[in-house]
C-alpha positions as CSV (number, residue, x, y, z in Angstrom):
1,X,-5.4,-12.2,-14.2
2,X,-6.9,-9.1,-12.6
3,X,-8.2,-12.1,-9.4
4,X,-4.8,-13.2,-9.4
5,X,-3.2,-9.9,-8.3
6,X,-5.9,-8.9,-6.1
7,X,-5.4,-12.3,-4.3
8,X,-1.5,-11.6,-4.3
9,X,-1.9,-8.3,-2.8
10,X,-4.2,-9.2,-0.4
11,X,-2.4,-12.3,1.3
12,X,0.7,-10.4,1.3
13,X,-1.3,-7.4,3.4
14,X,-3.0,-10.1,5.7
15,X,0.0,-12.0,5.9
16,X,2.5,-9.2,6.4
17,X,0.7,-6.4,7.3
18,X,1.6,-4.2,4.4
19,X,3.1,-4.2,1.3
20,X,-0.2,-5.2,-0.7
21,X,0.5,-1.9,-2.7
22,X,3.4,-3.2,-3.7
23,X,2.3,-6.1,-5.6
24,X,-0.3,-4.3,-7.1
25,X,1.4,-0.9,-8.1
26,X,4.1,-3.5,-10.3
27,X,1.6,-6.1,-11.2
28,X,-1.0,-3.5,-12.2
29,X,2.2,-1.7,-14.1
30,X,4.2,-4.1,-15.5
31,X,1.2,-7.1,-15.9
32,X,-1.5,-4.9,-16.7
33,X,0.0,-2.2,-18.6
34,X,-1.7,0.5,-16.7
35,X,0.0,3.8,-16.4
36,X,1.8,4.5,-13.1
37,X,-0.3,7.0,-12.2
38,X,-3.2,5.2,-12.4
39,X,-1.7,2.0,-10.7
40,X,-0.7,3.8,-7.5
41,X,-3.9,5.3,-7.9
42,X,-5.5,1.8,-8.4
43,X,-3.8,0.6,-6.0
44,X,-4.6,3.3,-3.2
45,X,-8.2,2.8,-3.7
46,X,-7.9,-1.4,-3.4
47,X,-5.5,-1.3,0.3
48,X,-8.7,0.7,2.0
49,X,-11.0,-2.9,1.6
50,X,-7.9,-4.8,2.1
51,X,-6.9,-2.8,5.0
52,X,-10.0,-3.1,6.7
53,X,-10.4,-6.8,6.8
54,X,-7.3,-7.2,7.8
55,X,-7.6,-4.9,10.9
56,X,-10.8,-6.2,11.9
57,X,-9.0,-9.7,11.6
58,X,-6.4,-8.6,13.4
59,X,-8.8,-6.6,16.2
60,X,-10.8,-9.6,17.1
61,X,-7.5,-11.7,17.7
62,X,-6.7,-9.1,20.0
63,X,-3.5,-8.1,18.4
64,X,-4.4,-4.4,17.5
65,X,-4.7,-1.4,19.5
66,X,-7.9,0.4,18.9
67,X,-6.1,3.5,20.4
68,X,-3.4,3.3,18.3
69,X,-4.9,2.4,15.3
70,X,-7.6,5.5,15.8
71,X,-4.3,7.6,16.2
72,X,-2.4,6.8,13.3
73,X,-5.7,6.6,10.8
74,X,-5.8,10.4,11.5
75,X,-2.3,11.1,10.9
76,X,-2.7,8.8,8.0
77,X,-5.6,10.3,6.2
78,X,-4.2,13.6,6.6
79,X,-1.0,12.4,4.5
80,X,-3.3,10.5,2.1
81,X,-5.0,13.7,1.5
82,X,-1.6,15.7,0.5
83,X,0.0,12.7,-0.7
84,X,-2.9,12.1,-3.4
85,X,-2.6,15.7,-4.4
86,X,0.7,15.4,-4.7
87,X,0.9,12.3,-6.7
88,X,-0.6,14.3,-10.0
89,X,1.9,17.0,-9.9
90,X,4.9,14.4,-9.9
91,X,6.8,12.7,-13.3
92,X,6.4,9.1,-13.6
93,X,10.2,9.5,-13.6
94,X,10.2,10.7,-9.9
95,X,7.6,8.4,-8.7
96,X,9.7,5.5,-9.7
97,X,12.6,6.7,-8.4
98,X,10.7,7.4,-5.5
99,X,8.9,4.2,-4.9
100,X,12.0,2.0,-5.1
101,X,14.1,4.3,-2.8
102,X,11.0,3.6,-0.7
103,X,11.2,0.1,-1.0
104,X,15.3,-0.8,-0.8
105,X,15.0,1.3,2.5
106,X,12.5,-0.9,3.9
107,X,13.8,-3.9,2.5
108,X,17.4,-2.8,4.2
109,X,15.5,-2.2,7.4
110,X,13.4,-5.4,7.8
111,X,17.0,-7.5,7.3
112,X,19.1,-5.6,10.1
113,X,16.0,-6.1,12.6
């Protein structure tokens, strides 16, 4: 079961170029049982791999920026940094809540493009 996920999330990162957390934060929640902390947790620690093969994919297609993607990966870790602090000090309540405003935004945004 714990494949299956994994496989989900990462052809829906390669494919889409995100959202891999997605599938695993609910699979690893609702599938799984884990607690949400520990999914987005989870899940945090499985998109670096994923990430990286993807990028490098996408690198020598010659779709990717290096400059860009050096520029944003500092901006990036930065916010991973405060954003993992962060994520202990918050309800599960919140998080929710916070994950599905999150999502519905993006989802609203992707449609009207």
């Amino acid at each position: 079961m714990l494949y299956a996920i994994g496989f989900g999330a990462g052809l829906v990162n390669g494919l889409l170029g995100s959202g891999g957390g997605v599938i695993l934060v609910t699979s690893l929640v609702f599938l799984y049982k884990l607690q949400d902390h520990k999914a987005h947790a989870t899940a945090i620690s499985i998109i670096l791999p994923l990430s990286i093969i993807s990028a490098l994919v996408y690198i020598k297609a010659g779709i990717s920026s290096i400059g860009a993607i050096l520029l944003v990966t500092f901006g990036s870790v930065t916010g991973a940094y405060f954003g993992s602090k962060l994520l202990n000090r918050l309800s599960i309540s919140f998080i929710r809540k916070l994950f599905g405003i999150v999502m519905i935004i993006a989802a609203i945004r992707m449609m009207f493009q």
